[in-house]
PyMOL Python script that loads the backbone (N, CA, C, O; Angstrom):
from pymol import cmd

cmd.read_pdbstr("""\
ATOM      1  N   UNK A   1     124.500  81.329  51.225  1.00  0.00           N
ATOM      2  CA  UNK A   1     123.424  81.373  52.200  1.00  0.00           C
ATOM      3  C   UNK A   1     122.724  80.027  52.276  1.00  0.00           C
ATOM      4  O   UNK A   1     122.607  79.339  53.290  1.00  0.00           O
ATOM      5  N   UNK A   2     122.330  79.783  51.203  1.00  0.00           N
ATOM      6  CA  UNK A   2     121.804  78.091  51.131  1.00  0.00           C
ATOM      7  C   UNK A   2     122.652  77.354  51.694  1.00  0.00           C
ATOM      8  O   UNK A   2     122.292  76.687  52.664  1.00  0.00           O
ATOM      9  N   UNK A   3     123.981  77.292  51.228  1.00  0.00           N
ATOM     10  CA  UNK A   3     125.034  76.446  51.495  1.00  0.00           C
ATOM     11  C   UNK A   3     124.634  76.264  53.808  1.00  0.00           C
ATOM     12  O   UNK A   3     124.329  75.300  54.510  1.00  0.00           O
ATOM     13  N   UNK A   4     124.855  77.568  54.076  1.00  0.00           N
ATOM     14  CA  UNK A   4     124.572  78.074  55.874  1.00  0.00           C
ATOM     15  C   UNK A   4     123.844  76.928  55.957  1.00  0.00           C
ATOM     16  O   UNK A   4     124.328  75.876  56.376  1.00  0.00           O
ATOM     17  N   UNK A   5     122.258  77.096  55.440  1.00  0.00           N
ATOM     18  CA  UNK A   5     121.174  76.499  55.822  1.00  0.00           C
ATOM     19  C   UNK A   5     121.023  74.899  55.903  1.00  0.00           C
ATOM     20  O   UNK A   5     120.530  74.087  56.687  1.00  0.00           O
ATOM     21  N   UNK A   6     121.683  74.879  54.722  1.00  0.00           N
ATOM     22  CA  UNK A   6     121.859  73.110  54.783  1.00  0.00           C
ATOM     23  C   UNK A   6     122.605  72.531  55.939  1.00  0.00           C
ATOM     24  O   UNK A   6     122.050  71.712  56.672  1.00  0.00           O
ATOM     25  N   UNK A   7     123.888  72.932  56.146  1.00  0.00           N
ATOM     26  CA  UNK A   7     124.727  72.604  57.191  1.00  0.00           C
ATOM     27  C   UNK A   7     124.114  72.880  58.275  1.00  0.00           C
ATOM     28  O   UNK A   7     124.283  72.072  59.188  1.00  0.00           O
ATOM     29  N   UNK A   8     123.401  73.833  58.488  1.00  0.00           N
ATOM     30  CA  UNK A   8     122.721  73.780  60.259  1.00  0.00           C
ATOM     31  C   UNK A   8     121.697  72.845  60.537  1.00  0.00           C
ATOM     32  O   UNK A   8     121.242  72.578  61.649  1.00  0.00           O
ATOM     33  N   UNK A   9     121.312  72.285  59.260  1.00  0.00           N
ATOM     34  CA  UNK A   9     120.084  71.687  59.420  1.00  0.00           C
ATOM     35  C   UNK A   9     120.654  70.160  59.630  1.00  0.00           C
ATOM     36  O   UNK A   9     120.160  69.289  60.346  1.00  0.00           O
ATOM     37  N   UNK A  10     121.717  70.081  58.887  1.00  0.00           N
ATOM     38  CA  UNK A  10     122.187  68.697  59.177  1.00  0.00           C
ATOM     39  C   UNK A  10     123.121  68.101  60.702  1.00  0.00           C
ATOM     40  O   UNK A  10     123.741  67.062  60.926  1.00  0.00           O
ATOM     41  N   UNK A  11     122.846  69.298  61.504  1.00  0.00           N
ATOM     42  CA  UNK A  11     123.539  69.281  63.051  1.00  0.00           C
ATOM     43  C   UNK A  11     122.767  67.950  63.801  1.00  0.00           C
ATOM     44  O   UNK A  11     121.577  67.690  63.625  1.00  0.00           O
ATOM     45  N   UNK A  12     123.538  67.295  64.528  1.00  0.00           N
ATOM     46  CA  UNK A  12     122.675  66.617  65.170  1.00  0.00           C
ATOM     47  C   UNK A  12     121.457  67.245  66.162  1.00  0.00           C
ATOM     48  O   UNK A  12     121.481  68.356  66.691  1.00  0.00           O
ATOM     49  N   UNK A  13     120.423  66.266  66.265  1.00  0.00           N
ATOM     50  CA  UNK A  13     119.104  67.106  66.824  1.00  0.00           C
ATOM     51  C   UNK A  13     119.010  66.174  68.246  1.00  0.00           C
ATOM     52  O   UNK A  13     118.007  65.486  68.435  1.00  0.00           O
ATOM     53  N   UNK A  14     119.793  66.191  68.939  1.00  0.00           N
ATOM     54  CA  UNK A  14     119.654  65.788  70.290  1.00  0.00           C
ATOM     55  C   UNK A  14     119.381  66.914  71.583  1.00  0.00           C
ATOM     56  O   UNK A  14     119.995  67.666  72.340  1.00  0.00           O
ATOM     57  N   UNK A  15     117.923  66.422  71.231  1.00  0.00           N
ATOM     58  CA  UNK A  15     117.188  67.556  72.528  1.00  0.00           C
ATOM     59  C   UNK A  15     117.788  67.952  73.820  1.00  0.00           C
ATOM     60  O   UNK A  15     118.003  69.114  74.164  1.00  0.00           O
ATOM     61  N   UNK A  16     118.076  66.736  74.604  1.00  0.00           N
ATOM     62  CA  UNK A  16     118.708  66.880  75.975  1.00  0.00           C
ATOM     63  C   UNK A  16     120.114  67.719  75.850  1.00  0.00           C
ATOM     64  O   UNK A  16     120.419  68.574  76.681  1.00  0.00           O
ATOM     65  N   UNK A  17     120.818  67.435  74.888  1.00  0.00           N
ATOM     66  CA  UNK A  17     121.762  68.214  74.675  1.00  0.00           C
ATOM     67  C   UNK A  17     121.204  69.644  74.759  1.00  0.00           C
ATOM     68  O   UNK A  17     121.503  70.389  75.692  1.00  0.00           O
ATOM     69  N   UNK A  18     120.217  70.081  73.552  1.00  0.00           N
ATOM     70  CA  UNK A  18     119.754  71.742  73.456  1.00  0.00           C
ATOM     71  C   UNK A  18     119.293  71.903  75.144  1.00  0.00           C
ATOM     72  O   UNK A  18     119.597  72.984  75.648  1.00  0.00           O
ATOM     73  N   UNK A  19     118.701  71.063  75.886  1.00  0.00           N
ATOM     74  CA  UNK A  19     118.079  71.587  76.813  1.00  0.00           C
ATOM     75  C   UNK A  19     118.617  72.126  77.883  1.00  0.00           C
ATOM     76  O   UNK A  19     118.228  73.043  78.606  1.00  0.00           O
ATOM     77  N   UNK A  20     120.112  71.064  77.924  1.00  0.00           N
ATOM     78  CA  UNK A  20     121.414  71.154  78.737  1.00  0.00           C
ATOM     79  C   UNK A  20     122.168  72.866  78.985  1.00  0.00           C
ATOM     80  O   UNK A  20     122.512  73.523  79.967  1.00  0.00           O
ATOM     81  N   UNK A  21     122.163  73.089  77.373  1.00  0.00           N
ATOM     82  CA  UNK A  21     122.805  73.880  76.984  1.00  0.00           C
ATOM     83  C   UNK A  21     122.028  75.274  77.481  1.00  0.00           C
ATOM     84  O   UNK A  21     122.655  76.275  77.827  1.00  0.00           O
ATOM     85  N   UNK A  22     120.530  75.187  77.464  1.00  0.00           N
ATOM     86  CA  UNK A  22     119.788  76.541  77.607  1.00  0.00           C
ATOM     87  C   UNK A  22     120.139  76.571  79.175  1.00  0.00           C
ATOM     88  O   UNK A  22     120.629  77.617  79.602  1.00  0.00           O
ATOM     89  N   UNK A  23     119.905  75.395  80.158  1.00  0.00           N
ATOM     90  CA  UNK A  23     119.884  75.353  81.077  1.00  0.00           C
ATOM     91  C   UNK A  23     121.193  76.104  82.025  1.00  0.00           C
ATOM     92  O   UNK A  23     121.089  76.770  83.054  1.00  0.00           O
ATOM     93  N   UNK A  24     122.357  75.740  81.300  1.00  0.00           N
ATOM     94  CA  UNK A  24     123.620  76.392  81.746  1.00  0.00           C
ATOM     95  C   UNK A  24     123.750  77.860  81.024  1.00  0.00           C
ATOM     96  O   UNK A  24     124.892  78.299  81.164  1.00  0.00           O
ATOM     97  N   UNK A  25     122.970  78.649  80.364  1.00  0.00           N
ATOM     98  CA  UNK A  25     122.671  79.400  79.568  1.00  0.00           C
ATOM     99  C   UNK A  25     122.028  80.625  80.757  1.00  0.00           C
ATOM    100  O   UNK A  25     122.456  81.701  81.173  1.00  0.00           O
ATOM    101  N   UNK A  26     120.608  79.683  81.053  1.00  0.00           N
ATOM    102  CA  UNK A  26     119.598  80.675  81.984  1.00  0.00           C
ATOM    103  C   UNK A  26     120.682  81.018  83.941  1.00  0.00           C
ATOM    104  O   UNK A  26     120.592  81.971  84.715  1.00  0.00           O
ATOM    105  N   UNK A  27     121.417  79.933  84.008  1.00  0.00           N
ATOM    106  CA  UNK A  27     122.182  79.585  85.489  1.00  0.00           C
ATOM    107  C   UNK A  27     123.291  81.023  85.009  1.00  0.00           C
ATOM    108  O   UNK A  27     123.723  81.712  85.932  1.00  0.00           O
ATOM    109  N   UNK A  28     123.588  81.294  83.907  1.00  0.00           N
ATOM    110  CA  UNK A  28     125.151  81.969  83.333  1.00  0.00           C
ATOM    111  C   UNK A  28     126.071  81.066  83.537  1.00  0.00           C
ATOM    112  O   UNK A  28     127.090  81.753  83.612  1.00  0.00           O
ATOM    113  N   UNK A  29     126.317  80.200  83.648  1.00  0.00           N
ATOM    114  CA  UNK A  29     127.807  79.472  83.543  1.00  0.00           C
ATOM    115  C   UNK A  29     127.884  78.400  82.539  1.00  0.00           C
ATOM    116  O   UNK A  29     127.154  77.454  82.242  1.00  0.00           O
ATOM    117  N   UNK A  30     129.039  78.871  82.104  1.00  0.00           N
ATOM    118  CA  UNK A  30     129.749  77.617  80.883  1.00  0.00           C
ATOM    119  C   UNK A  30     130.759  77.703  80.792  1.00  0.00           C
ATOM    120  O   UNK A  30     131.283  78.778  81.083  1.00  0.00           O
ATOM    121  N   UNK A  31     131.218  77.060  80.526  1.00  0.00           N
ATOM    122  CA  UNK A  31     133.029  76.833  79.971  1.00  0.00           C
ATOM    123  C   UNK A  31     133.076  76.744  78.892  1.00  0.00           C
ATOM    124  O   UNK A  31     132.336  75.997  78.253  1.00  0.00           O
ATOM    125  N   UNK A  32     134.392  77.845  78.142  1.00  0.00           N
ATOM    126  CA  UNK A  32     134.440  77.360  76.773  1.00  0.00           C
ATOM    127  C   UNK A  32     134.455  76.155  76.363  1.00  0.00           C
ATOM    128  O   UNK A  32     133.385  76.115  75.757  1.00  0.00           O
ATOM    129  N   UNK A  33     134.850  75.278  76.278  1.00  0.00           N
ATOM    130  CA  UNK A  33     135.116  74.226  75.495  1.00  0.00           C
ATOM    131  C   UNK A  33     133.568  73.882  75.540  1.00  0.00           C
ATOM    132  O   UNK A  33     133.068  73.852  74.415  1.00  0.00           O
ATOM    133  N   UNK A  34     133.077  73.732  76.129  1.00  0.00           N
ATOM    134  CA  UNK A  34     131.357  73.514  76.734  1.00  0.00           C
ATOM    135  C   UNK A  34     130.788  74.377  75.532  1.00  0.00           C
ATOM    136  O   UNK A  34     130.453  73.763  74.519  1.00  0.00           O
ATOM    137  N   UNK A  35     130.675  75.543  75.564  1.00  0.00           N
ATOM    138  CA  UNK A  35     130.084  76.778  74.670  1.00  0.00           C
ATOM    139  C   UNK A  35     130.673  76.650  72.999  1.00  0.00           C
ATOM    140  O   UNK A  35     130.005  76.848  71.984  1.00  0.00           O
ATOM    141  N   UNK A  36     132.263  76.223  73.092  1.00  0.00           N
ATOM    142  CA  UNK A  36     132.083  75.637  71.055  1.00  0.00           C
ATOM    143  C   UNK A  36     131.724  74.548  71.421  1.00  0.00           C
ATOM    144  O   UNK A  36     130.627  74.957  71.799  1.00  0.00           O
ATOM    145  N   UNK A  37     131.678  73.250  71.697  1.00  0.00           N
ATOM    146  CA  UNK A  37     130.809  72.033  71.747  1.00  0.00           C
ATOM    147  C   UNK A  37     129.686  72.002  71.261  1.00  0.00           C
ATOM    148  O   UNK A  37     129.257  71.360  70.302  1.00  0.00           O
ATOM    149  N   UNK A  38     128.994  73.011  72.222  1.00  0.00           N
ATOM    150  CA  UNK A  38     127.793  73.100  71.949  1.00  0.00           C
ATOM    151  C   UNK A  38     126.921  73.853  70.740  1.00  0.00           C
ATOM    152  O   UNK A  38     125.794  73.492  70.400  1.00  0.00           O
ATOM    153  N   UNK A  39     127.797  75.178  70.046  1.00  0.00           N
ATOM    154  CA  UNK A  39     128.078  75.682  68.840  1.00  0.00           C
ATOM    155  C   UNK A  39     128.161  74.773  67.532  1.00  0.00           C
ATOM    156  O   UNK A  39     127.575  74.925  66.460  1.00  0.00           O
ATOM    157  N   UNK A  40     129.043  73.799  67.924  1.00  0.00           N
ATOM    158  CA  UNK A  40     129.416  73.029  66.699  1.00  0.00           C
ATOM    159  C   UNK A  40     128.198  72.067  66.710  1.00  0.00           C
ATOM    160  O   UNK A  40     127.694  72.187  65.594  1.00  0.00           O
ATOM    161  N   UNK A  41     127.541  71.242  67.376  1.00  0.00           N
ATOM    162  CA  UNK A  41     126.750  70.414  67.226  1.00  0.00           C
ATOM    163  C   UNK A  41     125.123  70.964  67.594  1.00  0.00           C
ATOM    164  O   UNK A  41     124.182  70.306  67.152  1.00  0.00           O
ATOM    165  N   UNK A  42     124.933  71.885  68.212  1.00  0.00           N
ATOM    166  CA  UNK A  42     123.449  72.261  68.573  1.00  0.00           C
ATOM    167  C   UNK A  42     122.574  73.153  67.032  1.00  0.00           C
ATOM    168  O   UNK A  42     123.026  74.026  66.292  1.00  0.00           O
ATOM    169  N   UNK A  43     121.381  72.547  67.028  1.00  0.00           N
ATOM    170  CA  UNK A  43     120.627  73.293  66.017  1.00  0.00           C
ATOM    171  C   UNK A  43     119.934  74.489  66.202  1.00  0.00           C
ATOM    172  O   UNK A  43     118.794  74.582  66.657  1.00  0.00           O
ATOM    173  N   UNK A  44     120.623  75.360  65.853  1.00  0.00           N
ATOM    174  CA  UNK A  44     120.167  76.934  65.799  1.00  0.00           C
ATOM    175  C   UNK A  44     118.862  77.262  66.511  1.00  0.00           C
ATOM    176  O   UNK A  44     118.649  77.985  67.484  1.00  0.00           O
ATOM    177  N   UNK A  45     117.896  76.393  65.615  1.00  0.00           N
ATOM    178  CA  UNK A  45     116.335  76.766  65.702  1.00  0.00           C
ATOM    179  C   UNK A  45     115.941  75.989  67.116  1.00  0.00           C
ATOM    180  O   UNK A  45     115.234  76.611  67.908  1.00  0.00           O
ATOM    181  N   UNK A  46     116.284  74.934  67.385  1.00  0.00           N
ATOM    182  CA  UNK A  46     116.126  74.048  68.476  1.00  0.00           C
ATOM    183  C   UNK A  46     116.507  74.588  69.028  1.00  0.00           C
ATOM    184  O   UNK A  46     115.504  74.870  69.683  1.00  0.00           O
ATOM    185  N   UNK A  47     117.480  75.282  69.592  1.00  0.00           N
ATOM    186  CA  UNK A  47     118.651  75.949  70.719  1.00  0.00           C
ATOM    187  C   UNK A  47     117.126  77.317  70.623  1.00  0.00           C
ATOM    188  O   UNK A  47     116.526  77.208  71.692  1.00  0.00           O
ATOM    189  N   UNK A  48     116.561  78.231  69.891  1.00  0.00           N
ATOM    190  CA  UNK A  48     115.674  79.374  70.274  1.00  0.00           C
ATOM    191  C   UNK A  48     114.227  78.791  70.837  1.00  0.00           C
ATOM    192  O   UNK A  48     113.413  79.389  71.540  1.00  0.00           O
ATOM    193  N   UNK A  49     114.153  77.374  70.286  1.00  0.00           N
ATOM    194  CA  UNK A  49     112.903  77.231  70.835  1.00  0.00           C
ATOM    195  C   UNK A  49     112.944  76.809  72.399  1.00  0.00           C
ATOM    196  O   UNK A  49     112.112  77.087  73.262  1.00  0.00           O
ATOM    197  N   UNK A  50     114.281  75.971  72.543  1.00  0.00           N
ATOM    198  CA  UNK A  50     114.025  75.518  73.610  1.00  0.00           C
ATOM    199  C   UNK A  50     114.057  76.405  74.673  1.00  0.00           C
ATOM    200  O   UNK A  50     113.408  76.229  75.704  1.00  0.00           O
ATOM    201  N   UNK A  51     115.084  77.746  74.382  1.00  0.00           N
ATOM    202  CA  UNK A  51     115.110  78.759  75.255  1.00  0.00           C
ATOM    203  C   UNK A  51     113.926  79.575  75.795  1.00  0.00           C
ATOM    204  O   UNK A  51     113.603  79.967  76.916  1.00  0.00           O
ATOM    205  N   UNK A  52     113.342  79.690  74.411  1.00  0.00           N
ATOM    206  CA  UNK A  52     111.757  80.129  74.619  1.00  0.00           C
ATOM    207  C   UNK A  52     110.795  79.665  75.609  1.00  0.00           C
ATOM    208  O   UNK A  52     110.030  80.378  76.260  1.00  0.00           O
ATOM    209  N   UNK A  53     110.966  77.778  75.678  1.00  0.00           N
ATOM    210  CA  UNK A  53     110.042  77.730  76.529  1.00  0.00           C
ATOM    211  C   UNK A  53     110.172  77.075  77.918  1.00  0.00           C
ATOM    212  O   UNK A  53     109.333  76.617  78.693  1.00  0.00           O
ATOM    213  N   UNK A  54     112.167  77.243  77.989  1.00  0.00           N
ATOM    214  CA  UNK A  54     112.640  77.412  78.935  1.00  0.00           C
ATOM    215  C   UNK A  54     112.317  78.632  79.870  1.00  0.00           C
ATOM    216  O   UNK A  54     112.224  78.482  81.088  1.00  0.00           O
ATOM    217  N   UNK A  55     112.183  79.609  79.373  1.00  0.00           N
ATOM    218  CA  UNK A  55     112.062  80.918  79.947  1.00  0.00           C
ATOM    219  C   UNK A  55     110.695  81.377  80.309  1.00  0.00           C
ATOM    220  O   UNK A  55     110.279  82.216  81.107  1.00  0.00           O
ATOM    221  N   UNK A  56     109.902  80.233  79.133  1.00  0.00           N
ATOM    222  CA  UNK A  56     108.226  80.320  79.778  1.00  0.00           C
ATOM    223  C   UNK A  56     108.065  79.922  81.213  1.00  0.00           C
ATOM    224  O   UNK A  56     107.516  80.524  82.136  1.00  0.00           O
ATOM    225  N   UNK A  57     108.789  78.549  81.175  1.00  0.00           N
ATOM    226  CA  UNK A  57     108.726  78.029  82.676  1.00  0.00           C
ATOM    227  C   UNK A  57     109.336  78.353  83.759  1.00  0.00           C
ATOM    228  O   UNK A  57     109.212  77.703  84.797  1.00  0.00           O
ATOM    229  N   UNK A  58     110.050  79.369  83.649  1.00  0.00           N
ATOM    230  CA  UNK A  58     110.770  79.807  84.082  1.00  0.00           C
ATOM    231  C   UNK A  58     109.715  80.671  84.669  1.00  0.00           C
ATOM    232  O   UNK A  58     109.492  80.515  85.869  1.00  0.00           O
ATOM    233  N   UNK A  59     109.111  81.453  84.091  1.00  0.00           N
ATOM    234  CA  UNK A  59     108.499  82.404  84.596  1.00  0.00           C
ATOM    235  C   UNK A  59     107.380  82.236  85.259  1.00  0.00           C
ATOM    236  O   UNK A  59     107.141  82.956  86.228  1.00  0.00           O
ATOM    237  N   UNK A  60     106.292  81.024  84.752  1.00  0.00           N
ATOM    238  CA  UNK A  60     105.364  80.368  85.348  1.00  0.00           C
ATOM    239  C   UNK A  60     105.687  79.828  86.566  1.00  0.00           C
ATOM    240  O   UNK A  60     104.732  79.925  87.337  1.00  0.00           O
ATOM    241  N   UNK A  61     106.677  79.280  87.068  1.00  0.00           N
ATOM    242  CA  UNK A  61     107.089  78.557  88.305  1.00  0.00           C
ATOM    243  C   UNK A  61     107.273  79.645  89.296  1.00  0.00           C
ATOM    244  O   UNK A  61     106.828  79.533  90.438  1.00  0.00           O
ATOM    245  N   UNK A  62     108.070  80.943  88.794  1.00  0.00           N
ATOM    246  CA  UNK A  62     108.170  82.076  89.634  1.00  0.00           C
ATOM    247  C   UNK A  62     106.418  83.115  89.853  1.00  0.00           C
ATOM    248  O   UNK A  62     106.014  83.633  90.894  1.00  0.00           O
ATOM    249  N   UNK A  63     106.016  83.113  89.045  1.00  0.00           N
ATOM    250  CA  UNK A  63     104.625  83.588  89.557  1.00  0.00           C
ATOM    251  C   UNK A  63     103.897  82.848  90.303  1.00  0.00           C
ATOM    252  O   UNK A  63     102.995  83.462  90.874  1.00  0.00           O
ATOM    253  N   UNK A  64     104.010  80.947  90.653  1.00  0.00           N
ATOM    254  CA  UNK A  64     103.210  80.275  91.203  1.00  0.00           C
ATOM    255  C   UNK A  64     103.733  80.640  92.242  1.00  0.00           C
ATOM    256  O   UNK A  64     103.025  81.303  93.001  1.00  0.00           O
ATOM    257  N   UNK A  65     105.223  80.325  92.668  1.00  0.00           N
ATOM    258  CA  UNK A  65     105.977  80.408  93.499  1.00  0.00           C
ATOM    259  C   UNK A  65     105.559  81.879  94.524  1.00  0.00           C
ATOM    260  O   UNK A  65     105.564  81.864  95.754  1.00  0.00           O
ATOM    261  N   UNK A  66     105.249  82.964  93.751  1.00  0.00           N
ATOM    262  CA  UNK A  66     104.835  83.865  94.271  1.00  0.00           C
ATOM    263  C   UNK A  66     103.679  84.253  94.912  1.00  0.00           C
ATOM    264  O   UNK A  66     103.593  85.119  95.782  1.00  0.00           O
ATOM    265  N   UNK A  67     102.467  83.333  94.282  1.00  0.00           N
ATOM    266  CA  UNK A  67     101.310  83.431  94.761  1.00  0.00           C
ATOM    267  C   UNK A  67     100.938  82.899  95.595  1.00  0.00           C
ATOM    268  O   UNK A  67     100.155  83.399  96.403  1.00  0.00           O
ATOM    269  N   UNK A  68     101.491  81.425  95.677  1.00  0.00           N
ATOM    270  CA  UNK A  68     102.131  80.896  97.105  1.00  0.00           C
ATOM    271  C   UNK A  68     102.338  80.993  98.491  1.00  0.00           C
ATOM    272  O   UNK A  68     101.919  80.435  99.505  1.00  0.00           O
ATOM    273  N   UNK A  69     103.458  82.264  98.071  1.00  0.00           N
ATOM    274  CA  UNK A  69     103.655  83.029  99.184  1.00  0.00           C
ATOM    275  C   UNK A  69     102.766  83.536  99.821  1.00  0.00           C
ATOM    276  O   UNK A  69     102.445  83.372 100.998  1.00  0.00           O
ATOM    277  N   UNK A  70     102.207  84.384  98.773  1.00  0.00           N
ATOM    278  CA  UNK A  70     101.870  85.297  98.877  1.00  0.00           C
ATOM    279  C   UNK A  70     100.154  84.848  99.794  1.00  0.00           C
ATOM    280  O   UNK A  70      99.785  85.313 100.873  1.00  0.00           O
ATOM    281  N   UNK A  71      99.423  83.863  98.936  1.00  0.00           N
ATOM    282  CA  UNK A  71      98.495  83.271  99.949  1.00  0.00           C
ATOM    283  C   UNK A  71      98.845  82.301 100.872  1.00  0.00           C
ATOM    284  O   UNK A  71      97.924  81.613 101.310  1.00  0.00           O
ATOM    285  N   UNK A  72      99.916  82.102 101.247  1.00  0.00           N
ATOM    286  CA  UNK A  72     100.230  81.428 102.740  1.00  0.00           C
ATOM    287  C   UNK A  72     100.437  82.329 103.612  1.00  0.00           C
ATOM    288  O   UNK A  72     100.298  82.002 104.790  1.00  0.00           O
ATOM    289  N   UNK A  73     100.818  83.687 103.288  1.00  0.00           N
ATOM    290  CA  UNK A  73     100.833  84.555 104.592  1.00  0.00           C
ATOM    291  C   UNK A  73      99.939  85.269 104.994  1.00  0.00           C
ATOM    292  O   UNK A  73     100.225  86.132 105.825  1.00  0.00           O
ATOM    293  N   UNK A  74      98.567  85.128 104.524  1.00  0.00           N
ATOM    294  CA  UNK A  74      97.336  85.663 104.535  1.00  0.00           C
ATOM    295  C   UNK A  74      96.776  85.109 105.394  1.00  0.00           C
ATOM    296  O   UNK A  74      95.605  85.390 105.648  1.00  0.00           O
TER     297      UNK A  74
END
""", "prot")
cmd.dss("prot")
cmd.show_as("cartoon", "prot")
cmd.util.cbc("prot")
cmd.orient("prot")
């Protein structure tokens, strides 16, 4: 188990990469070779956070987006 922990931790930590990866993640499309690539080199914890606050903005942009609307047709 230690042994796990060490090795994930020593993954490279290149953000744009994790961000890449959530991004083709939230769209659904990847290609394998794309999906182990990104397995073999992305950091576990980085890969949940970024999803996290990928999905925040995600959701914030769609409620602005909505209110938007919603007071322009008023």
């Amino acid at each position: 188990m230690n042994d796990d922990i060490r090795e994930l931790s020593r993954r490279k930590l290149n953000f744009l990469q994790t961000l890449k990866a959530v991004a083709w993640g939230l769209f659904g499309v990847r290609k394998g070779k794309g999906h182990h690539l990104d397995m073999a080199t992305l950091n576990p914890i980085h890969l949940i956070i970024a999803g996290i606050l990928a999905a925040i903005v995600l959701v914030v942009g769609l409620v602005a987006l909505a209110n938007w609307l919603v007071s322009s047709m008023s």
